[in-house]
N, C-alpha and C positions, 0 to 999 in steps of 0.2 A: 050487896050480897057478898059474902067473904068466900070466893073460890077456896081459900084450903080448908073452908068446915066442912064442906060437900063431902059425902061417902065414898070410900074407896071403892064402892061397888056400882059407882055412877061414872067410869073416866069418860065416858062417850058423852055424857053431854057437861063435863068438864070442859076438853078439847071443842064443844062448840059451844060455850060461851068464850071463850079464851080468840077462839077463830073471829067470831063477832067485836069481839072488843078491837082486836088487831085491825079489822076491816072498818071500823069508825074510826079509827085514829090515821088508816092511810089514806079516806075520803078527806081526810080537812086536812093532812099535808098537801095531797094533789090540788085539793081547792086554792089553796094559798097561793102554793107553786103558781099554778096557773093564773091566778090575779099578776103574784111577781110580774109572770113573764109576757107579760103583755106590754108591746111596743107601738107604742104615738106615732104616726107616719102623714107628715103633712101631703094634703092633696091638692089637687088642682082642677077645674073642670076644661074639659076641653074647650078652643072658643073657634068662632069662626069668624074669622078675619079678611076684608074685603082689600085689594093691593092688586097692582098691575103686575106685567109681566118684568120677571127678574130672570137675569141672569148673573151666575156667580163665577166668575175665573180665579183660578191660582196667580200670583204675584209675587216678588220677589223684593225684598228692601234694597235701596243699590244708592250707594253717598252720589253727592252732586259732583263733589270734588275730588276726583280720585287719580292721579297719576304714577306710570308704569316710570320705577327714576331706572334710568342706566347711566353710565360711563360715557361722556366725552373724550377719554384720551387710553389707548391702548394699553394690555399691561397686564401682569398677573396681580390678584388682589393681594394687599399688605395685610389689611384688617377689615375686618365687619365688625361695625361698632354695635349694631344693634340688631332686633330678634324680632320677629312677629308680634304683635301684641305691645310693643312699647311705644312709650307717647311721645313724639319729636315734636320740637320746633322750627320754626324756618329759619334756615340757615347756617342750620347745627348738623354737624360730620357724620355720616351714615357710614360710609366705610371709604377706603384710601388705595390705590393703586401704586404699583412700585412704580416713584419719580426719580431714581437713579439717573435712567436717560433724558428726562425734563431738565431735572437738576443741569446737567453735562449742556445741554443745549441755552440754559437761562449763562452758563457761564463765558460758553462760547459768544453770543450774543452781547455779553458787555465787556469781551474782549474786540471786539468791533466796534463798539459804539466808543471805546477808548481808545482805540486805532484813529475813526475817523475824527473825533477832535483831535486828535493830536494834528492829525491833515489840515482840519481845516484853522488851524491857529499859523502852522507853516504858513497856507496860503493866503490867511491874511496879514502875516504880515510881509509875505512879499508884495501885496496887492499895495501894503501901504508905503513901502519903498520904493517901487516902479512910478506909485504915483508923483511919489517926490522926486525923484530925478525926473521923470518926465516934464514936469514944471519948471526943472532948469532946463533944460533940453538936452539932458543927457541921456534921452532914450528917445524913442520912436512911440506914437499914439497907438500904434499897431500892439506893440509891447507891455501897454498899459492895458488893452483890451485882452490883451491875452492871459494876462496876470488876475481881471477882473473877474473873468471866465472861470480861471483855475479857481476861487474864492467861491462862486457861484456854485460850483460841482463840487465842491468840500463840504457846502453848506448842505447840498444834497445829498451828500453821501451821508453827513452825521444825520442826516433825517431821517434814511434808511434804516441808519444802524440801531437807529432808538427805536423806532417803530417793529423793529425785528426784536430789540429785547424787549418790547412788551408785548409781543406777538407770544415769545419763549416764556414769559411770566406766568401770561394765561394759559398757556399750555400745561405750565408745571399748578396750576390752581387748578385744574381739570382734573387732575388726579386725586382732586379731594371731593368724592360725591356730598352734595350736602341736599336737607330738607327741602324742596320747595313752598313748603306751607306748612303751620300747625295742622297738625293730625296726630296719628296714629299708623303704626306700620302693620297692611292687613299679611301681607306675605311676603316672605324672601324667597330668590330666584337661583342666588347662589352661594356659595362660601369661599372663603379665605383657599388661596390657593387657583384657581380658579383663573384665566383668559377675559378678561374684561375688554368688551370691544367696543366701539360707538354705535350703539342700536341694539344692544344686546341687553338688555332687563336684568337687573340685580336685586330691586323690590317694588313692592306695590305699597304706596302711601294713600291714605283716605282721609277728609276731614269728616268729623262727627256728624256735622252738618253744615249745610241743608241735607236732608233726605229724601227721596221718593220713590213711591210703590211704581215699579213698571209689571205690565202686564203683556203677554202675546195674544191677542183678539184672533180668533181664525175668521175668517173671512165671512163662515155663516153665521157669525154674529156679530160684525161690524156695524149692520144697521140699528139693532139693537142697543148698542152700547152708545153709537153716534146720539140716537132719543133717550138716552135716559135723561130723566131730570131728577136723580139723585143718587149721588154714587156715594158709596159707604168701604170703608176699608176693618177687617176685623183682625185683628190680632190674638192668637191664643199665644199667649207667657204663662199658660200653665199655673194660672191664679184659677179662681171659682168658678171668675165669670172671665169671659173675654175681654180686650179693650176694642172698643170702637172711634176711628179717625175719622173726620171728615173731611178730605183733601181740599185744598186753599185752593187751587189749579189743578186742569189736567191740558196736556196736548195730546196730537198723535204725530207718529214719526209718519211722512206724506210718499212713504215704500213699503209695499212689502215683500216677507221673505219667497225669493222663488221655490224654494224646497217647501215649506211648510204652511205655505200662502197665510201669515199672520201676520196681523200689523200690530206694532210696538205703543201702547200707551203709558204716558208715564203722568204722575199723579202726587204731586208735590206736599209734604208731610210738615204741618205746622210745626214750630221750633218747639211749643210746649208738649207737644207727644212724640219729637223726635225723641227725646232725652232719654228715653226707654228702649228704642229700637237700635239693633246694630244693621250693618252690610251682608245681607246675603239670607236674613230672614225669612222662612214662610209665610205668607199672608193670604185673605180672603180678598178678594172685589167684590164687591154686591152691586149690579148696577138696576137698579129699580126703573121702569118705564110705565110712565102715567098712559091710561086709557079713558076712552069715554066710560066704558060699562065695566066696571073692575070687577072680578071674578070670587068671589067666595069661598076662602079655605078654609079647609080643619087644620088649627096649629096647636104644639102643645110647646112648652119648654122643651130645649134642650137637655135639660138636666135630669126628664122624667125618661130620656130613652136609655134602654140598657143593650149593648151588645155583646153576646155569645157565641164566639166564631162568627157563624152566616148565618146568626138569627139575630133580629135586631124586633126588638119587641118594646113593650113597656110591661106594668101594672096596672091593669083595670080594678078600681074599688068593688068588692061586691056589696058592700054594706060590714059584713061582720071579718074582712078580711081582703085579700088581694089575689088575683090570678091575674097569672103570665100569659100574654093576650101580642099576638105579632103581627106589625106594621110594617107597611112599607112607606117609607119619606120620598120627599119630593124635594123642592131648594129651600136654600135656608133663608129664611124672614128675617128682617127688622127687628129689635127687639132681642137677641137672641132666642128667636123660638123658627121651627123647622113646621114645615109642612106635611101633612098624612093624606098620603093617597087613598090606602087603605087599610081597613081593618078596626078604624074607631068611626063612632058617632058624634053628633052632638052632646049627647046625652050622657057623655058615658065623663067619667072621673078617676082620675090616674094619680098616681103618687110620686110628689117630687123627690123624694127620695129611693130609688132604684135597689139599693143596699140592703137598706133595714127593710122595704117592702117586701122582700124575700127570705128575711129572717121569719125564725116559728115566734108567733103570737103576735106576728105583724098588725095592728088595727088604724080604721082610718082614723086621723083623730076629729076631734070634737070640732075644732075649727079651723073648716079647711078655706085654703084659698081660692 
């Protein structure tokens, strides 16, 4: 029908064909829209999973090989060669102490040790002309033993005097702090300028490796940890998923602290998954304890929990969509997946994606996991 043949004496049902057309044409944009905006959201069904009792402590990465270097020999520092964070070798100069006074003292020292050869060249060779007259008989036996003596005490005086200049040697080497091992320097203690004393800390050197997880056990769970037969270490680096260690050794330190009543375990970290870990790291413990009748949990992934401030929830699938549905966890599982106390079922189906499950036209998808 051509709208502008229509009579000027009809606009009222002009304006409602015109209304009708307009309202056919916004129903199949909205329709489309709405197919557009529809988003795939993979799921997961909740499962229930059978496992002893767990306990999970905080840990700390901490090198094998770590020493606190200071100064051997008094002084104010000359230089600091190097900075936190740089790679040393063993052997190699960390920073230097004023040897002025060393110097003075190595010098003194081989002015003595040139003294006493000189003595003990006099004394022998009077020893060796006392001798010879003595064999004519133009001295006295007494004379020869005394000559002998004086040779004797020459000999020991250059012995002193050498052992004093290398006593002043190492004195004046003292004032050259160097590496005691490849590593890495985790901290310095002080700078140029600075009082250098013997016992006094200038840096902290660490090697890369060995590494291992130490943890503080409090006391009410020492039994616990003693039975596990399976301990797990988790690393989040802030990748997708976590990494998971599983320590070569563990011991315990056979004290504990009287303030905190915690004993120290420590948890020795395979060379192939040290290569990723630094000194001073966060980590999980998980220590798993086998039972006769292991207990039945609801677990979901990780990845399906979402937290908002002090609401810590998921996604439950309803079929044609998602509602925000709130749990409370328990410890975290094997596997990377946590346990729910409460607030899910068996039955119920949540979305591994937490993000778009909250986006509008969120749908579960077709093939869930």
């Amino acid at each position: 029908m051509n709208i502008s043949s229509l009579p000027t004496a009809q606009p009222a049902r002009k304006l409602a064909i015109l209304g009708a057309a307009w309202v056919m044409v916004g129903a199949a944009v909205l329709g489309s829209m709405a197919h557009a905006e529809s988003v795939p959201v993979p799921t997961v069904a909740v499962q229930s999973q059978s496992s002893g009792a767990m306990v999970v402590l905080d840990g700390v990465i901490e090198a094998v090989k770590q020493s606190t270097v200071s100064a051997q020999a008094s002084g104010r520092i000359a230089t600091f060669v190097v900075k936190a964070g740089d790679k040393v070798r063993a052997g190699q100069t960390l920073a230097t102490v004023d040897d002025r006074e060393a110097a003075t003292g190595v010098q003194r020292s081989q002015a003595q040790v040139n003294q006493a050869e000189a003595e003990l060249r006099n004394a022998k060779a009077n020893m060796e002309r006392t001798k010879d007259l003595q064999s004519k008989g133009f001295v006295s036996k007494a004379a020869l033993d005394s000559a002998e003596a004086q040779y004797q005490s020459a000999q020991a005086m250059r012995d002193q005097a050498t052992a004093g200049a290398r006593q002043s040697g190492l004195a004046q080497g003292f004032t050259r702090v160097t590496a005691p091992f490849d590593g890495w320097v985790l901290q310095t203690h002080s700078q140029v300028g600075d009082l250098a004393v013997p016992g006094k800390p200038l840096m902290t050197v660490y090697a890369p490796q060995p590494l291992r997880a130490v943890v503080q056990v409090p006391a009410s769970r020492a039994q616990s940890v003693m039975k596990a037969t399976q301990t797990t270490i988790k690393v989040d680096n802030g990748a997708d998923k976590p990494m998971w260690i599983t320590p070569a050794s563990r011991s315990a330190i056979p004290s504990a602290d009287p303030v905190s009543q915690t004993t120290e375990w420590r948890f020795e970290i395979p060379a192939k998954d040290a290569v990723s870990l630094v000194p001073g790291q966060q980590v999980n413990v998980q220590f798993l304890q086998a039972q006769a009748d292991p207990v039945a949990r609801l677990v979901v992934p990780l990845a399906s929990v979402v937290r908002r401030g002090e609401l810590t929830a998921v996604y439950v699938s309803t079929g044609q969509g998602f509602s925000l549905r709130a749990v409370r966890l328990g410890a975290q599982q094997s596997g990377d997946r946590v346990e729910v106390l409460a607030g899910l079922s068996a039955s119920d189906v949540v979305a591994m994606d937490p993000v778009r499950a909250g986006s509008t036209g969120a749908q579960p998808a077709k093939s869930s996991k």
